[in-house]
PyMOL Python script that loads the backbone (N, CA, C, O; Angstrom):
from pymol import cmd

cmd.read_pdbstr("""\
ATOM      1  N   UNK A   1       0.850  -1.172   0.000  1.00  0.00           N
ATOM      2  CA  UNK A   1       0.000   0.000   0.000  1.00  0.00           C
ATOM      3  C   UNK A   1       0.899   1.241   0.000  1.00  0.00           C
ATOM      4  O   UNK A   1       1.869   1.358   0.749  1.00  0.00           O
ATOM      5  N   UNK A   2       0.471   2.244  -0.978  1.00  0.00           N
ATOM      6  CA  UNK A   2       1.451   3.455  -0.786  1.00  0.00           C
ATOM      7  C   UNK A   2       1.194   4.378   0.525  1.00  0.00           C
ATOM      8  O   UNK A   2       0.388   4.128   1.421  1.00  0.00           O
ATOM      9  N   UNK A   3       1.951   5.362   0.448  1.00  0.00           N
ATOM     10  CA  UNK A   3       2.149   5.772   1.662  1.00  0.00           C
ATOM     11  C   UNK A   3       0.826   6.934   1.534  1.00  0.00           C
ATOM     12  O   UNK A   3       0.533   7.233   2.692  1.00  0.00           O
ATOM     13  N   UNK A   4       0.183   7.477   0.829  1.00  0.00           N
ATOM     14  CA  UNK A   4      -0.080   8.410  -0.009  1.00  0.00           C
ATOM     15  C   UNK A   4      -1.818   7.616   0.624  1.00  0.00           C
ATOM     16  O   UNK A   4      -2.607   8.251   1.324  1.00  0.00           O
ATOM     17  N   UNK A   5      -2.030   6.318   0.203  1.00  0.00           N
ATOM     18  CA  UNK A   5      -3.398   5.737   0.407  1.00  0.00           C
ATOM     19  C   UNK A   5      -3.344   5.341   2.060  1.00  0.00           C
ATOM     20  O   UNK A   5      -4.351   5.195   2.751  1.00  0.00           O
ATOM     21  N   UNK A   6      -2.149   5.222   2.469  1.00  0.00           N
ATOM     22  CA  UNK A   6      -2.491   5.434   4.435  1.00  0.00           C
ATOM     23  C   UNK A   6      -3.088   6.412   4.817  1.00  0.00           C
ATOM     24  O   UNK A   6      -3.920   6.455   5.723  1.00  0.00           O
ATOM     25  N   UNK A   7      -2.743   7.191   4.217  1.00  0.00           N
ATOM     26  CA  UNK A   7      -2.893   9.055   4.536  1.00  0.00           C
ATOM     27  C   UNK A   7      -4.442   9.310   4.618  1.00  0.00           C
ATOM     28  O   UNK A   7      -5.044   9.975   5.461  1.00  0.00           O
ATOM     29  N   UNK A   8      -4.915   8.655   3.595  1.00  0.00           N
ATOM     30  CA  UNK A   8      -5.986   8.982   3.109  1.00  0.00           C
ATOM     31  C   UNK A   8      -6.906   8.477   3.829  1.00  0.00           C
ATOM     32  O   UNK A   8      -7.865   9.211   4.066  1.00  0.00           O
ATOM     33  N   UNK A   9      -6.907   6.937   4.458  1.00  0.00           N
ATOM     34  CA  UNK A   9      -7.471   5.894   5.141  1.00  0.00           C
ATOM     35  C   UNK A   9      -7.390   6.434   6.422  1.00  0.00           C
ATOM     36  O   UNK A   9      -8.280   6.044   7.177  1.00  0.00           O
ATOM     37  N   UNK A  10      -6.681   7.122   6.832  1.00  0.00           N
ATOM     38  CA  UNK A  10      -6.315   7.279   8.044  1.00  0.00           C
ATOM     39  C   UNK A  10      -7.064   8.742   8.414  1.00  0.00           C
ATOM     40  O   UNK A  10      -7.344   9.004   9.584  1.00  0.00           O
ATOM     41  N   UNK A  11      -7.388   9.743   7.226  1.00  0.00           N
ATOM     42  CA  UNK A  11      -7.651  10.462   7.590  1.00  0.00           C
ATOM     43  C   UNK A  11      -9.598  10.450   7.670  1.00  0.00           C
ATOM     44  O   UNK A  11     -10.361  11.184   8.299  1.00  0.00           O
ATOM     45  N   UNK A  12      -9.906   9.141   6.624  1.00  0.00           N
ATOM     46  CA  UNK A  12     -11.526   8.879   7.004  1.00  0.00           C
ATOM     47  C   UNK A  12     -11.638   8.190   7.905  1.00  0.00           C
ATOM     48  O   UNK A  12     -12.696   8.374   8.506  1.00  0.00           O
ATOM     49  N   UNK A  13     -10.984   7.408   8.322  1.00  0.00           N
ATOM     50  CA  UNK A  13     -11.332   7.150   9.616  1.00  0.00           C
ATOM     51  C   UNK A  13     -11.412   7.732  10.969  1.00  0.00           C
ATOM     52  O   UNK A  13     -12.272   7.423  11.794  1.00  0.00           O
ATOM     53  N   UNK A  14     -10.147   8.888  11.213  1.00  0.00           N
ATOM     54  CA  UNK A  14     -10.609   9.599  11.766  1.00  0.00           C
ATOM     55  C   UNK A  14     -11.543  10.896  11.824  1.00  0.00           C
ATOM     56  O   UNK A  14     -12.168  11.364  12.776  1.00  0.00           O
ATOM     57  N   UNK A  15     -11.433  11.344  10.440  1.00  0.00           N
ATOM     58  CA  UNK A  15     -12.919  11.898   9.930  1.00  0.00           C
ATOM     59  C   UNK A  15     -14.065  11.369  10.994  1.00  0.00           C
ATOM     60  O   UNK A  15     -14.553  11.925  11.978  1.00  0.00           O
ATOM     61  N   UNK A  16     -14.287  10.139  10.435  1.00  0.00           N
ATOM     62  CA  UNK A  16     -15.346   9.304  10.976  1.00  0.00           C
ATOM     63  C   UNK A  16     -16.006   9.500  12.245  1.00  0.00           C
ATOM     64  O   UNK A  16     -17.128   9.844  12.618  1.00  0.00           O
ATOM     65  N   UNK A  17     -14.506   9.033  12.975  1.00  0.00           N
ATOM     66  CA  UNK A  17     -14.919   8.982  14.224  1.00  0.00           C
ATOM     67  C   UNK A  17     -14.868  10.153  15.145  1.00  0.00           C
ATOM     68  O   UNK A  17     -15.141  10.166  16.345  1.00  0.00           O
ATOM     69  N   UNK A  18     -14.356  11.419  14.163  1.00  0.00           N
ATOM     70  CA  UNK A  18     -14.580  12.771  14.922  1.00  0.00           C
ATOM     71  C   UNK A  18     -16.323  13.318  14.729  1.00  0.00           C
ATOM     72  O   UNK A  18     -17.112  13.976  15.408  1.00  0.00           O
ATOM     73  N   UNK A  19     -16.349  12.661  13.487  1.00  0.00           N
ATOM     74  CA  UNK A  19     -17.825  13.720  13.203  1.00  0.00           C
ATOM     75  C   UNK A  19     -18.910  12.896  13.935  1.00  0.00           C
ATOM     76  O   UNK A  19     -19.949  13.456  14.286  1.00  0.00           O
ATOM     77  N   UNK A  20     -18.698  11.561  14.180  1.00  0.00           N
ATOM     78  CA  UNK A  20     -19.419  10.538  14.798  1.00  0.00           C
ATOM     79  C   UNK A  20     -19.762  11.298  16.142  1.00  0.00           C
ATOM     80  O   UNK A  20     -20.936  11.348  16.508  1.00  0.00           O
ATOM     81  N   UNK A  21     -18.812  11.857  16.840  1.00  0.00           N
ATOM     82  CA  UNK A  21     -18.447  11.915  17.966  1.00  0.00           C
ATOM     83  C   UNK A  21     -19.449  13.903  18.151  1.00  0.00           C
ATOM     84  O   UNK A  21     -20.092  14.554  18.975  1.00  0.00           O
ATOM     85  N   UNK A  22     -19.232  13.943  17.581  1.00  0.00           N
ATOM     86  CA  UNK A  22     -20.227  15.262  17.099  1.00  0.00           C
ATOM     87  C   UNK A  22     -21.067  15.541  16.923  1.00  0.00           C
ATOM     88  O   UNK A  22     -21.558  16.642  17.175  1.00  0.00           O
ATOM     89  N   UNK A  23     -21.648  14.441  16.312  1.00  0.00           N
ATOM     90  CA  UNK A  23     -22.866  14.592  16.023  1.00  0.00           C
ATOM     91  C   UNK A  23     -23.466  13.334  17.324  1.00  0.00           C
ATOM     92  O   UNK A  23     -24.672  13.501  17.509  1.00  0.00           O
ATOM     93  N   UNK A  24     -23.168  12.748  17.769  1.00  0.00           N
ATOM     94  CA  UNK A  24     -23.803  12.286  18.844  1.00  0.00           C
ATOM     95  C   UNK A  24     -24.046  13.113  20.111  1.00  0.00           C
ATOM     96  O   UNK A  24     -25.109  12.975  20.716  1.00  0.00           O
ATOM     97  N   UNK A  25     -22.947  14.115  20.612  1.00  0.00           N
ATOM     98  CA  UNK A  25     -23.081  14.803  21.640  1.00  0.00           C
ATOM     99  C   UNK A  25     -23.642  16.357  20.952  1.00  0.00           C
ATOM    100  O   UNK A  25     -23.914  17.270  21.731  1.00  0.00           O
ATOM    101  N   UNK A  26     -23.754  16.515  19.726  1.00  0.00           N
ATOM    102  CA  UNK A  26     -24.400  17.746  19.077  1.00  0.00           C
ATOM    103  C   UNK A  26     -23.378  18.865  18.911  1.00  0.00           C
ATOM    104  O   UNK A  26     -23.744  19.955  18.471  1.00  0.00           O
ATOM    105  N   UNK A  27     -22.211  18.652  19.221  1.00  0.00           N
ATOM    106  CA  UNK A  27     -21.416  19.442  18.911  1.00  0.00           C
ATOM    107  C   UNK A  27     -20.688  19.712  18.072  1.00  0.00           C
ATOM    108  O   UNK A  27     -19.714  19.018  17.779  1.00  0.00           O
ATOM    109  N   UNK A  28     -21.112  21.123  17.327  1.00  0.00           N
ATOM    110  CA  UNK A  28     -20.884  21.742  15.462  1.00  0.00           C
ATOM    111  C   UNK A  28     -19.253  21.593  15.437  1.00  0.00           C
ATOM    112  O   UNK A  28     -18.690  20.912  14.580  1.00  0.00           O
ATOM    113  N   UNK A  29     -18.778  22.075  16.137  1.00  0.00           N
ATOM    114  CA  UNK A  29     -17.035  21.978  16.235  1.00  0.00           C
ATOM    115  C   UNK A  29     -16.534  20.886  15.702  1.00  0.00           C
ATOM    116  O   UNK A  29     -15.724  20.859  14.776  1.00  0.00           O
ATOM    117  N   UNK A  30     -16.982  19.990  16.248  1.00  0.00           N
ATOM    118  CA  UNK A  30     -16.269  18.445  15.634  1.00  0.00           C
ATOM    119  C   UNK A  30     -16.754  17.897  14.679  1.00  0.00           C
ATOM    120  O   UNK A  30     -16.022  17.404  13.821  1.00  0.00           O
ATOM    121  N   UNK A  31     -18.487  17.835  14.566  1.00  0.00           N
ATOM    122  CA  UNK A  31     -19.020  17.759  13.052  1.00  0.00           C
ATOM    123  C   UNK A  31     -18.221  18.215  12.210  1.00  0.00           C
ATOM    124  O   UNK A  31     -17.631  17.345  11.568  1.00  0.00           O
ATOM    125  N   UNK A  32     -17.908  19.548  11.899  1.00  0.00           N
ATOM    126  CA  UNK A  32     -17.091  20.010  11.130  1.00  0.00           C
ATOM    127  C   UNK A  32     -15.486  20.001  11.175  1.00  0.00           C
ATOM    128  O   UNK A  32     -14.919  20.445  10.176  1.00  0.00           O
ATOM    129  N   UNK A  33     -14.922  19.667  11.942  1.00  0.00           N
ATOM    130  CA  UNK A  33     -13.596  18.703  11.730  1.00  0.00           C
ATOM    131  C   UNK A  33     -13.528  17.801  11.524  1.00  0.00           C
ATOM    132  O   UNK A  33     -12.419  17.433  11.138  1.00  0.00           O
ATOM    133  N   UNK A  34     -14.709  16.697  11.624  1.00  0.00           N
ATOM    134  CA  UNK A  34     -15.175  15.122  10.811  1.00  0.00           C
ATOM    135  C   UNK A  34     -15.061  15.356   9.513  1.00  0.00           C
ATOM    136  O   UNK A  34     -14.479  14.510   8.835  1.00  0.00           O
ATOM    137  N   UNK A  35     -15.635  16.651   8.829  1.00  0.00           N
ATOM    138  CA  UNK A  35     -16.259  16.722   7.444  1.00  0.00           C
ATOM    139  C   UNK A  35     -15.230  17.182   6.916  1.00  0.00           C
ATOM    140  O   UNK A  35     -15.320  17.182   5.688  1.00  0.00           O
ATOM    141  N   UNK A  36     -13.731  17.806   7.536  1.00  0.00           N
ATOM    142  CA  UNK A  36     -12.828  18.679   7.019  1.00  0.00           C
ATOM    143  C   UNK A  36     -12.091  17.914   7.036  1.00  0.00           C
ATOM    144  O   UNK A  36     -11.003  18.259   6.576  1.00  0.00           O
ATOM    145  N   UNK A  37     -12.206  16.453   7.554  1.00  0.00           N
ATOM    146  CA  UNK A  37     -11.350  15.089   7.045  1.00  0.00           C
ATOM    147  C   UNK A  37     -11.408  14.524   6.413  1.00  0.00           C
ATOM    148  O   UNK A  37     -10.430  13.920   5.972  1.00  0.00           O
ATOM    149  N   UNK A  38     -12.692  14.371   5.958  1.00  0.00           N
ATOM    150  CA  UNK A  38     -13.214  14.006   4.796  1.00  0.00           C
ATOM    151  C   UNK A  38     -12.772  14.496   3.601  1.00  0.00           C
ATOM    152  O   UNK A  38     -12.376  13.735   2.717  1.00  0.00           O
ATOM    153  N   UNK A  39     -12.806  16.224   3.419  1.00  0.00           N
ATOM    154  CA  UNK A  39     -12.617  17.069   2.499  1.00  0.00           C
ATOM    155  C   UNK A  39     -10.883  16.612   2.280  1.00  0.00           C
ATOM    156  O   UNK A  39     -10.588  15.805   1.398  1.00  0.00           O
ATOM    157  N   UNK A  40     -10.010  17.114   3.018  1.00  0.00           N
ATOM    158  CA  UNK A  40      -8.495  16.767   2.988  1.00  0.00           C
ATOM    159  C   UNK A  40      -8.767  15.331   2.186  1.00  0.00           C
ATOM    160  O   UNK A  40      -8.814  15.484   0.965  1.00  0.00           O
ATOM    161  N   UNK A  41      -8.934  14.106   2.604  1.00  0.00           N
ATOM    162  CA  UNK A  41      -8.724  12.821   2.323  1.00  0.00           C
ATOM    163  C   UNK A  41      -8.902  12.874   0.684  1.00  0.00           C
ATOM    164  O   UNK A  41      -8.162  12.535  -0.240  1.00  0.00           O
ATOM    165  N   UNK A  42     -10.630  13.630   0.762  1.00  0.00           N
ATOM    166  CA  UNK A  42     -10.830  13.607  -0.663  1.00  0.00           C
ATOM    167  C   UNK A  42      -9.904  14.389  -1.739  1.00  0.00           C
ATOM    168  O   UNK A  42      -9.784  13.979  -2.894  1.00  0.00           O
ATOM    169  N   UNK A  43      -9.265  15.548  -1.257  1.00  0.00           N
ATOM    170  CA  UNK A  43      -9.030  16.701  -2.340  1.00  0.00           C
ATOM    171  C   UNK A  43      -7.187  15.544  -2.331  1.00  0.00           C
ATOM    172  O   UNK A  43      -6.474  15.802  -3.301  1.00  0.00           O
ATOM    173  N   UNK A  44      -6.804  14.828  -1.673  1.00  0.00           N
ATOM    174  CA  UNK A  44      -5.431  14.091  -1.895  1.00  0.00           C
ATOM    175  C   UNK A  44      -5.378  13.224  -2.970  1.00  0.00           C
ATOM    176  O   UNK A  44      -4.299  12.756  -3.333  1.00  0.00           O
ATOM    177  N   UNK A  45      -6.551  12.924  -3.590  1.00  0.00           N
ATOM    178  CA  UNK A  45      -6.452  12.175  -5.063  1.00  0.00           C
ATOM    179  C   UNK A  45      -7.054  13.055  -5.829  1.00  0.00           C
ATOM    180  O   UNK A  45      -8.044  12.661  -6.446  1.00  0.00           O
ATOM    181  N   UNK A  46      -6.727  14.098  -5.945  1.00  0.00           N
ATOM    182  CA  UNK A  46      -6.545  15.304  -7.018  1.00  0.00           C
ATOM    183  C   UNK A  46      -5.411  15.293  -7.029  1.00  0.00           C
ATOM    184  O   UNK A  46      -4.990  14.774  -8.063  1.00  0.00           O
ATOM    185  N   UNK A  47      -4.349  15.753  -6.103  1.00  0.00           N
ATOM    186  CA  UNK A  47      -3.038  15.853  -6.119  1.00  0.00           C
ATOM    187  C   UNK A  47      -1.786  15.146  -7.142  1.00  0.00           C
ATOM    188  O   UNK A  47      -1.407  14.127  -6.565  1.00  0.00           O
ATOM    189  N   UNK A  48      -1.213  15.289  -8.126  1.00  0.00           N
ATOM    190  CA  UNK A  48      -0.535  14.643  -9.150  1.00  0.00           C
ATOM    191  C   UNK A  48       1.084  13.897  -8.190  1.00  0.00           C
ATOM    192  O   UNK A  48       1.938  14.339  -7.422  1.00  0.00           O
ATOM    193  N   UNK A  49       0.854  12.973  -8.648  1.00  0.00           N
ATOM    194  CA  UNK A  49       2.188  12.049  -7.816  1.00  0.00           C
ATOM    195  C   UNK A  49       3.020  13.126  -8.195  1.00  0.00           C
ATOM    196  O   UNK A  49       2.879  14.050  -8.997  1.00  0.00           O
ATOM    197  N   UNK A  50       3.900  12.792  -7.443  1.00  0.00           N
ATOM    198  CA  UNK A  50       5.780  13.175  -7.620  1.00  0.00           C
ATOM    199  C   UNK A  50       6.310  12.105  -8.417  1.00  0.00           C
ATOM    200  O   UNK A  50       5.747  11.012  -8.349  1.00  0.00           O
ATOM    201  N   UNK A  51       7.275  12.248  -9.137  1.00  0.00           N
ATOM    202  CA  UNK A  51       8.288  11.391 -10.452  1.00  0.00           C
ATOM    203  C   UNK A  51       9.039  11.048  -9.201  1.00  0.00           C
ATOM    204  O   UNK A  51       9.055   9.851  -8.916  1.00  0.00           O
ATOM    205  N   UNK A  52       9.686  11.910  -8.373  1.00  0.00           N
ATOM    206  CA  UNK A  52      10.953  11.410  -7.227  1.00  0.00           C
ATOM    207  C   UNK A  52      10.281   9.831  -6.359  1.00  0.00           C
ATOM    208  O   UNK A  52      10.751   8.781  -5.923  1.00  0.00           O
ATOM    209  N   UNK A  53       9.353  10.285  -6.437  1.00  0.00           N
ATOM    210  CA  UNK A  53       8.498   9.081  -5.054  1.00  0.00           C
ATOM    211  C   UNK A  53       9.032   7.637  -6.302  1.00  0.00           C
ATOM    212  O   UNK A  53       8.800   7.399  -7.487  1.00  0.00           O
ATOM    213  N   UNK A  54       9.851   6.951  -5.171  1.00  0.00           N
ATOM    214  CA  UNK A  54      10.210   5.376  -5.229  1.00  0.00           C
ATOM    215  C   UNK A  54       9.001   4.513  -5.437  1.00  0.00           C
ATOM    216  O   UNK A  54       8.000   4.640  -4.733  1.00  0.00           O
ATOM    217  N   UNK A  55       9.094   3.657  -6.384  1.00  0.00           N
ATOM    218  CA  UNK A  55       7.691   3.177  -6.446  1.00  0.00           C
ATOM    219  C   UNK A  55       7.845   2.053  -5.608  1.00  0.00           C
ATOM    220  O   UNK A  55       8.884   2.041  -4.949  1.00  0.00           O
ATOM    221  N   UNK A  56       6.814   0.792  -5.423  1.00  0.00           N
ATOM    222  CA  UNK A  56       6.783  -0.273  -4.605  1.00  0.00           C
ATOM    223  C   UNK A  56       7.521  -1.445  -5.645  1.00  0.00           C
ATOM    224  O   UNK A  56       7.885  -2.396  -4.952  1.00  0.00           O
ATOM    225  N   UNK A  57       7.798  -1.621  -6.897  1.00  0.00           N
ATOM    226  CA  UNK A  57       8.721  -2.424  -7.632  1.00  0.00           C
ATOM    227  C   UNK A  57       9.974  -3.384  -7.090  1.00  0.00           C
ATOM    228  O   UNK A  57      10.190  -4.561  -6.803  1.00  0.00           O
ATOM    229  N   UNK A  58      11.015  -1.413  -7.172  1.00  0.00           N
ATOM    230  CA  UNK A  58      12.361  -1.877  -6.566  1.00  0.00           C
ATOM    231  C   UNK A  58      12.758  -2.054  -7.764  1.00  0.00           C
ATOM    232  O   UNK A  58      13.270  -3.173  -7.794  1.00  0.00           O
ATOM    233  N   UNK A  59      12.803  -1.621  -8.671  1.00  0.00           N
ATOM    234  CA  UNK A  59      13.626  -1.652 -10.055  1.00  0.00           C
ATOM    235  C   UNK A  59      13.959  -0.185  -9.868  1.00  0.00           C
ATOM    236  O   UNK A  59      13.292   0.611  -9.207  1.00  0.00           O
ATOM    237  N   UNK A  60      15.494   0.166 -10.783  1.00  0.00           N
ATOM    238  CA  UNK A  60      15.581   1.231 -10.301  1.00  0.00           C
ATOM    239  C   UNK A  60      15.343   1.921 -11.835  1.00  0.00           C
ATOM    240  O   UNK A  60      15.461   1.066 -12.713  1.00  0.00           O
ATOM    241  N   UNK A  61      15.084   3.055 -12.269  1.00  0.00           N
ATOM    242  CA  UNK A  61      15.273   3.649 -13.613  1.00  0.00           C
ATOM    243  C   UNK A  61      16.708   3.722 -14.260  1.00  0.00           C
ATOM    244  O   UNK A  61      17.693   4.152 -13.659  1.00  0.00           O
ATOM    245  N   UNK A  62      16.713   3.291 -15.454  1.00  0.00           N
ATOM    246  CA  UNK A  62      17.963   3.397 -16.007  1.00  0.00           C
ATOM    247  C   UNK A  62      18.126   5.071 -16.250  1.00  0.00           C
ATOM    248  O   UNK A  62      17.384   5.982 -16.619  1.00  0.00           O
ATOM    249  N   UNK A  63      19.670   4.919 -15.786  1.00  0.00           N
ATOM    250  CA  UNK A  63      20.193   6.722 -16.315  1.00  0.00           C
ATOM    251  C   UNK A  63      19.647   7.322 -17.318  1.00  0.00           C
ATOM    252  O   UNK A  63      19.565   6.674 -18.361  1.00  0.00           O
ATOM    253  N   UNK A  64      19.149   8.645 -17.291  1.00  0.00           N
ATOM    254  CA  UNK A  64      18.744   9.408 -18.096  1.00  0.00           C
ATOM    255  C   UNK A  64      20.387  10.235 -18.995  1.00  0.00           C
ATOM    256  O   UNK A  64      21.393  10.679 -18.441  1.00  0.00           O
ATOM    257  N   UNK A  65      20.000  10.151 -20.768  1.00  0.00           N
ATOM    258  CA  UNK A  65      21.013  10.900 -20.648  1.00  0.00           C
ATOM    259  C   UNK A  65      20.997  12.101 -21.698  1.00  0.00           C
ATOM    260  O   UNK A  65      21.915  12.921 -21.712  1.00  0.00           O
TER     261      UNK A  65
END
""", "prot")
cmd.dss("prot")
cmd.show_as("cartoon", "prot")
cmd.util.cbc("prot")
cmd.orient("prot")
């Protein structure tokens, strides 16, 4: 798994369990830091990879010349 899709997993889940947590005790504050985890998680696969990032292979690129 890339490092890039932890990020992402990690950030709906705690999304989740912030807005969960918010909306059970009614409090707008954390609703909306649930939903602003959501938003981050989502807007990170817009983001265009980096060429530098090592892929999971392990082959290395032959010299450019």
């Amino acid at each position: 798994m890339k490092r890039r899709t932890e990020i992402q997993l990690a950030l709906l889940i705690v999304g989740l369990i912030v807005w969960a947590t918010g909306q059970r005790t009614e409090n707008a504050p954390l609703q909306y830091a649930g939903i602003a985890c959501f938003a981050v998680a989502t807007l990170l696969r817009f983001f265009k990879k980096k060429d530098s990032e090592p892929d999971d292979s392990g082959a290395s690129d032959p010299p450019q010349q």
